[in-house]
C-alpha positions, 0 to 999 in steps of 0.5 A, a space after each residue: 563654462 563655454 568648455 563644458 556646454 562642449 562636452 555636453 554636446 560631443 557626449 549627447 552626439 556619441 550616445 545618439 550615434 550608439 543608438 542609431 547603431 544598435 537600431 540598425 542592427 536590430 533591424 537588420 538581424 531577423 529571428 529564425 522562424 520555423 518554417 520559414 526558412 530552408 537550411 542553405 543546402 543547394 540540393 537535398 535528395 531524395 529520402 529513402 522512406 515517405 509519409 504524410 503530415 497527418 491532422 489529427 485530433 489530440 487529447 489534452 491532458 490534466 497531470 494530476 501526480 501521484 505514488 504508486 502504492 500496492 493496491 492490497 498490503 499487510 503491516 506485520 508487527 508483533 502482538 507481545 513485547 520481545 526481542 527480535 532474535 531472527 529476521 528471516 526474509 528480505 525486501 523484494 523476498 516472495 513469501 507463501 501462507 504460514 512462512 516464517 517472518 521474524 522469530 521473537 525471544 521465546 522464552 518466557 513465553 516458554 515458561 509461562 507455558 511450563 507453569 500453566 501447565 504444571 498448574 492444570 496438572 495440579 487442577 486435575 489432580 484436585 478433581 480427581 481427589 473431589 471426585 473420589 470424595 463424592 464417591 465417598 460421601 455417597 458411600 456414607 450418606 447410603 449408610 446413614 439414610 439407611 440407619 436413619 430409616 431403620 431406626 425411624 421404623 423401629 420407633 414406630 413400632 416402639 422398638 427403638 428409643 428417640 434418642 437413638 432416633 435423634 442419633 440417627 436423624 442428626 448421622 443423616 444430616 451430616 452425612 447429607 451436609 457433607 455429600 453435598 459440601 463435596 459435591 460443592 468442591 468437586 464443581 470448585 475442582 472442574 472450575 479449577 481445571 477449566 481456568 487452568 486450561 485456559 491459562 494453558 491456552 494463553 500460554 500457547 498462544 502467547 508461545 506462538 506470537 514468538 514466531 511471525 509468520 505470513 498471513 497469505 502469500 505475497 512479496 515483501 515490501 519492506 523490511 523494518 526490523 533487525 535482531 536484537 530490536 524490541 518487537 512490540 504490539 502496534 510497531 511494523 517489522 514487515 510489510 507484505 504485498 498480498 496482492 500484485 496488482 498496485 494502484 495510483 493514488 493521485 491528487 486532482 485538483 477541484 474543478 476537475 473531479 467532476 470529470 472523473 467517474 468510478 469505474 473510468 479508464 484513464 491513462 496513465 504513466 511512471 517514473 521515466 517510462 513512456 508508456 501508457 498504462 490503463 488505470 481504473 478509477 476504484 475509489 475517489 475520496 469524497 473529501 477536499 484537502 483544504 490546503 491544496 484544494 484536491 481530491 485524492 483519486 485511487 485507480 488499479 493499475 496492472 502489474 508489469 515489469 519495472 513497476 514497484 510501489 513507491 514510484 513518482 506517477 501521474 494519472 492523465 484527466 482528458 480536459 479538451 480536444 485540438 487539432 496538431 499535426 503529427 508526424 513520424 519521429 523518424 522524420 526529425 532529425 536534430 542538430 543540436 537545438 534545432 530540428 529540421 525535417 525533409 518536406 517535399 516541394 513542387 521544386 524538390 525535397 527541401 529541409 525546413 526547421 520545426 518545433 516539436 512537442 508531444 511524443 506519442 510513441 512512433 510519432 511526434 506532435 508537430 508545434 510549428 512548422 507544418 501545417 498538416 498534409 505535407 510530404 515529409 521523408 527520411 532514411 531508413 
């Protein structure tokens, strides 16, 4: 029993020392502070080139994300159902008003045309045979009013009898029966026709469906067809970009809208590229998604080189000011994860670390480090 109280002791007193170990190497080992300390160089000369740390007012920004998306596009599909036969452009393709897109099978359509007009023929031919048959009936019913006066004139004077006035009378009322039931098929023929025509029309513009062509110039954005596919009413084959100009459509969050206006210029940037673009609000959604709480904000953006649509972007929403201080991005020079500057001292040039932050073209956002108005150097 006495043998494991001993135990107990030793091990109580190894953990004891082990903590007063670790307490004294934590005291001694100091995290590194920027600014705080210099590099251990025991002279460090002069640079080349100057500047001073500036204290400047800088913009925080809201990123709200969006897509890069053409600010004016056409989807082409088909207005028949047929089979894709050719498909004449490709994605990135320029494109002019009237150019041919895509080439439907056109065959039947062909036909259909070749019927109609062979029915408009045949329409035509029926007018032509009413028309002569007025002419004819006119003809006979002359003769018959004619006859019928006549005859009437003689029963008046006795000369002729009222049987012959009746025959007469009965020849004039079927001649004029028959005037008119052909004048009655005469405008039956010109309906014919007109309907014919109109067939033939269809028919044509059926035809015509079978070639796709570009409504207004533009590039091509997308192609989503290929021969041999079924082409039909409401299924995309082309999409054209009618427009360079494109726009990001980016989602603000709630309790920012209220800070973006129509007609605002607001930065923005895309993809890897760190420039900012200007973009001009055009249309905010006046509608919330109730699952992410946003509103949908639509700015026109130039068209430049290197910009497609479909590219990841964020529209830049100012939300306060602070002050920084920034330097040139020349003045940093990095060693691994550190960064050091050059910082002039009433003993001399000194080398100092710093964190930096933001990059706003030439220069840099200082975070720690400096403290604003410091003479900072480096070599050309």
């Amino acid at each position: 029993m006495k043998f494991k109280k001993i135990h107990i002791i030793l091990l109580f007193v190894v953990l004891g020392g082990a903590l007063a170990v670790v307490v004294w190497l934590t005291a001694a080992v100091k995290p590194i502070q920027p600014g705080r300390v210099t590099a251990t160089v025991a002279e460090v000369p002069a640079p080349a080139v100057q500047a001073t740390a500036e204290v400047e007012q800088l913009t925080q920004w809201y990123e709200a994300v969006g897509t890069l998306r053409p600010r004016t596009e056409s989807t082409i599909s088909a207005q028949v159902t047929a089979q894709v036969v050719s498909v004449e452009v490709n994605s990135g393709d320029r494109v002019q008003a009237g150019d041919l897109l895509v080439k439907l099978d056109d065959r039947q359509f062909a036909s259909r045309l070749d019927q109609a007009r062979r029915g408009l023929d045949s329409a035509v031919a029926g007018r032509q045979q009413a028309a002569q048959a007025v002419e004819g009936a006119k003809a006979a019913f002359a003769r018959a009013s004619s006859e019928y006066n006549r005859v009437q004139g003689y029963y008046e004077k006795e000369a002729a009898t009222l049987q012959q006035l009746e025959q007469a009378e009965s020849a004039y009322r079927q001649a004029e029966a028959e005037l008119q039931r052909v004048r009655d098929a005469l405008e039956g023929a010109r309906a014919g026709v007109q309907r014919a025509e109109e067939v033939v029309r269809e028919a044509t513009i059926a035809l015509g469906y079978s070639r796709i062509v570009a409504p207004s110039a533009g590039e091509v954005i997308r192609r989503s067809s290929d021969p041999g596919d079924m082409a039909m009413p409401g299924k995309p084959l082309v999409v054209l970009r009618t427009s360079g100009k494109l726009r990001i459509e980016a989602f603000v969050r709630e309790g920012l809208i209220g800070s973006v206006q129509l007609g605002a210029v607001l930065p923005a940037t895309f993809g890897t590229r760190e420039e900012r673009l200007e973009a001009v609000v055009e249309e905010i959604v006046p509608y919330a998604d109730p699952r992410t709480r946003t509103f949908l904000v639509k700015a026109t953006v130039p068209g430049v080189e290197g910009l497609y649509p479909g590219m990841y972007g964020k529209l830049l929403i100012p939300v306060a000011e602070r002050p920084a201080v920034v330097i040139p991005a020349a003045a940093v020079r990095r060693v691994g994860q550190l960064e050091t500057v050059r910082v002039r001292e009433d003993s001399g040039w000194r080398i100092l670390y710093v964190k930096t932050g933001r990059r706003m073209g030439d220069l840099v956002e200082v975070l720690a480090g400096l403290s604003g108005n410091e003479t900072v150097g480096w070599e050309d």
